[in-house]
C-alpha positions in Angstrom: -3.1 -11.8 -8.5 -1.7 -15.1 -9.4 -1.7 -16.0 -5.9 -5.7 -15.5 -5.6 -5.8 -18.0 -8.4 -3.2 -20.5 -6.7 -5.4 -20.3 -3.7 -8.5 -21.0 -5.8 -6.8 -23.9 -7.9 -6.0 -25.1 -4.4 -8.8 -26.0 -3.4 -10.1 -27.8 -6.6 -11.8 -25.3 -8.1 -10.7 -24.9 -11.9 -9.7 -21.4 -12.8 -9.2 -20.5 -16.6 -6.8 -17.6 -15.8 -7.0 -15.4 -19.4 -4.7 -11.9 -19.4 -6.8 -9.5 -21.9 -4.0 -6.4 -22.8 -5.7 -3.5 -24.5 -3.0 -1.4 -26.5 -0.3 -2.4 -24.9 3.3 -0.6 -24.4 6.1 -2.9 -25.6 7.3 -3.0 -21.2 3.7 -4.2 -20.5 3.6 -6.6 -22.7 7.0 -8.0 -21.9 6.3 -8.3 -17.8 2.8 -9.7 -18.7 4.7 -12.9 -20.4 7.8 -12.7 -18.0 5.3 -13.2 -15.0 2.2 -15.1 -16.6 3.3 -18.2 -16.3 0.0 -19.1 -14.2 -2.4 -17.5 -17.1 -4.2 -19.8 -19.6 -4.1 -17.2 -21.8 -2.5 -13.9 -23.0 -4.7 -11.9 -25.3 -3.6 -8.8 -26.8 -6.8 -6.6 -28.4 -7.0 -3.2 -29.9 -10.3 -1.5 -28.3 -8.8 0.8 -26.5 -12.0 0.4 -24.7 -12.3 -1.1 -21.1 -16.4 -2.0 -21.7 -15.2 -4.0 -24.8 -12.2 -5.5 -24.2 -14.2 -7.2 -21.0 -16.9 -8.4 -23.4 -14.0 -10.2 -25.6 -13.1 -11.5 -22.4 -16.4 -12.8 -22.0 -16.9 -14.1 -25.2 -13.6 -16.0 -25.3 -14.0 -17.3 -21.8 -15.5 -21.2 -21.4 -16.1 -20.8 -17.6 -19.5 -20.4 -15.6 -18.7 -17.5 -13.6 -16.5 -14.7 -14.5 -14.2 -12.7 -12.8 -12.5 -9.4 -13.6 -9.1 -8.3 -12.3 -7.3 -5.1 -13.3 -4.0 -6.0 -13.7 -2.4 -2.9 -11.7 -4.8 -3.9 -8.5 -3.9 -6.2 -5.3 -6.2 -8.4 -3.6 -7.2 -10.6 -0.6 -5.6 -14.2 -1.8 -9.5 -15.6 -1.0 -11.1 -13.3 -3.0 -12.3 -16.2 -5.7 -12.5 -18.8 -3.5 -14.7 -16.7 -0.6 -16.8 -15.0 -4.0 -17.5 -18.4 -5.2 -18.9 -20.3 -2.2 -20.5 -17.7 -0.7 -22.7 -17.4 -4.2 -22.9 -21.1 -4.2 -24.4 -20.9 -0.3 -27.2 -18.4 -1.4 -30.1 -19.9 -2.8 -30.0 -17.6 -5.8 -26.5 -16.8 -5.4 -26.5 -17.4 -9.3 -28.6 -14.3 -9.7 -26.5 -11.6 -8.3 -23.5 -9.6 -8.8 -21.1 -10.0 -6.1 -18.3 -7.4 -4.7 -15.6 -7.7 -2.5 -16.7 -6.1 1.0 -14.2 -3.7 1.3 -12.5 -1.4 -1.1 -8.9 0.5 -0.2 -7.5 3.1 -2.1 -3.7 3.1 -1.6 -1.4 6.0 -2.7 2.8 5.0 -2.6 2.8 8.9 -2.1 2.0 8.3 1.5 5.0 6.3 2.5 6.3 9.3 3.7 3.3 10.5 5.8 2.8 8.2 8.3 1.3 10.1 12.2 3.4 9.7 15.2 0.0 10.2 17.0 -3.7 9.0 17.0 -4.3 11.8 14.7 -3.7 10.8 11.3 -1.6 13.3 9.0 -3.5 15.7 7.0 -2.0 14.9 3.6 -2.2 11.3 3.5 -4.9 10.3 0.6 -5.4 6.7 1.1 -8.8 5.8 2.2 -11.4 2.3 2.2 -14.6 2.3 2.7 -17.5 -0.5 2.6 -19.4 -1.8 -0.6 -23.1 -1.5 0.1 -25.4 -4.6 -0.7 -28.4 -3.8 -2.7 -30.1 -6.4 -0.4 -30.3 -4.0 2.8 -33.3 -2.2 3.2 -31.5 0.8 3.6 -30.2 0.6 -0.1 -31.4 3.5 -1.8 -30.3 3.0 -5.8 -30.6 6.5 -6.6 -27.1 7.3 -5.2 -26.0 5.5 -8.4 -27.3 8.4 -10.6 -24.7 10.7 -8.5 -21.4 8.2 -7.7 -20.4 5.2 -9.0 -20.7 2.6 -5.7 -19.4 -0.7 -6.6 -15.9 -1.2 -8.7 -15.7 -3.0 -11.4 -14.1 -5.9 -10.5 -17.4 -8.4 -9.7 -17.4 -12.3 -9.4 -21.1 -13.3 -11.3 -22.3 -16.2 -13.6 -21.6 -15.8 -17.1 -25.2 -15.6 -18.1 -25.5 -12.1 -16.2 -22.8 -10.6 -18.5 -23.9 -11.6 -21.9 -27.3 -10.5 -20.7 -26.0 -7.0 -19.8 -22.8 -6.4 -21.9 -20.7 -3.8 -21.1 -21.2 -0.7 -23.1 -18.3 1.1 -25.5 -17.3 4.8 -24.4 -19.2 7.5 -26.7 -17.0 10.4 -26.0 -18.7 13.1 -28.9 -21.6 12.5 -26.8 -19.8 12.5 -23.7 -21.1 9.3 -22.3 -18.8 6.0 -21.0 -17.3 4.7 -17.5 -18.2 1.6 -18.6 -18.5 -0.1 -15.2 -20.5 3.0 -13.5 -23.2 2.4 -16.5 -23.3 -1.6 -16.0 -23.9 -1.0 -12.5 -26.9 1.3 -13.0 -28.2 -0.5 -15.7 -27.9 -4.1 -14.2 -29.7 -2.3 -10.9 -32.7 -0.9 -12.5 -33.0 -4.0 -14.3 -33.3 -5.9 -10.6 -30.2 -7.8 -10.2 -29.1 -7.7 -7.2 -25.8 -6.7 -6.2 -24.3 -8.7 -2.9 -21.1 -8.3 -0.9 -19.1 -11.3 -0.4 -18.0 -11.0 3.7 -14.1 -10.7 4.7 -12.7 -10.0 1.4 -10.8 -6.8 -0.3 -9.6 -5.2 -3.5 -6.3 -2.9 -3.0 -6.9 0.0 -5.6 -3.8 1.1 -6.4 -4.3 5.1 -6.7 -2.0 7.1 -9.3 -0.7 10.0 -9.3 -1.3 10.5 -13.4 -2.7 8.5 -15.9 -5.6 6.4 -14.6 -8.6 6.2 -16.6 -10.5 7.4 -13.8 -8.9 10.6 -14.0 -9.1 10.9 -17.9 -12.9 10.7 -17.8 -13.2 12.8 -15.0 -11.4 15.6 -17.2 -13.9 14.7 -20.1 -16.4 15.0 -18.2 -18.0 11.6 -19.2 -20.9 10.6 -17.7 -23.0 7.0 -17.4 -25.1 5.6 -20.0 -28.7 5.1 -18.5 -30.6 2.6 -19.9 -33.5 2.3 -21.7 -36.3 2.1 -19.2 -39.9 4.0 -18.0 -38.3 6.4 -15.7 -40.9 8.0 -13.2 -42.0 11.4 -14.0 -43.3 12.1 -10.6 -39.8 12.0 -8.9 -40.0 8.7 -7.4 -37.1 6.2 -8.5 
């Protein structure tokens, strides 16, 4: 991750690099400071709350656009760099939400699976796939209301998240994934969400542990927000 930022800082762009640590273990906290020294910023909260330690982050922050980075994740080094110009190239780059174009799921379980053949072997889990751009006509928004689409990790101007702030988990009433709800929320409120071209975010996948998993066996689901859905069907 620092590298991304090296790369950014590189070519003159000035990155205010902040580390937000939610409930940290005392190991986190110590490889954090033992490898931070390209951060601005270390911040440890006590959310334990993803949606509102990134609004902290946001309200902390000084830059124009904002970035988010889960510290466990790998990425193309031209991630920021490619995220910002490409936004500044669009006439209302300023506007949207941009995502990385590609997404890959990694699993260090599969070290040990690789085919000696064209056909890959059956138990590897690691997998990528494209982010779609809310842009194509072919976009249909309703598959947000059955998967989560985009991952968190967006480059947008500031002014779009204190707008839309994330929302908190509300487990007694079984609603959270605080990403999957900004997503659907920020879409049927017409922002647009783009795909920067020739970039990716390495997801690393675990075997136990993940947050993803923990609200999959709660069963959470996505707030919706507050808006006049159709009664006839039609989204």
């Amino acid at each position: 991750m620092g590298r991304l930022v090296q790369v950014a800082r590189a070519a003159r762009l000035h990155v205010e690099a902040i580390a937000l640590v939610d409930r940290p273990d005392e190991a986190t906290l110590k490889s954090v400071y033992a490898n931070g020294a390209w951060l601005n910023a270390i911040k440890t909260v006590d959310f334990g709350d993803l949606g509102l330690t990134r609004n902290y982050g946001i309200a902390i922050s000084r830059g124009q656009y904002l970035a988010f980075l889960d510290g466990d994740d790998l990425w193309g080094s031209n991630w920021l760099l490619a995220a910002y110009k490409t936004l500044e190239a669009e006439k209302h780059g300023s506007h949207a939400i941009w995502h990385p174009e590609l997404l890959y799921y990694f699993s260090e379980t599969d070290f040990d699976r690789h085919s000696v053949n064209e056909i890959p072997d059956p138990q590897v889990v690691s997998h990528y796939f494209l982010h779609d751009d809310s842009s194509d006509p072919a976009f249909n928004r309703k598959a947000l209301l059955l998967n989560n689409i985009w991952s968190a990790n967006v480059f947008a101007h500031r002014a779009l998240h204190e707008t839309y702030p994330y929302r908190s988990v509300e487990r007694n009433r079984g609603f959270g994934v605080e990403d999957w709800s900004w997503n659907i929320e920020t879409v049927w409120r017409g922002v647009a969400h783009r795909v920067v071209p020739d970039t990716v975010h390495l997801i690393r996948m675990k075997a136990f542990g993940s947050l993803g998993q923990q609200n999959s066996a709660e069963g959470l689901l996505p707030h919706l927000p507050e808006v006049n859905w159709p009664i006839d069907g039609q989204m």
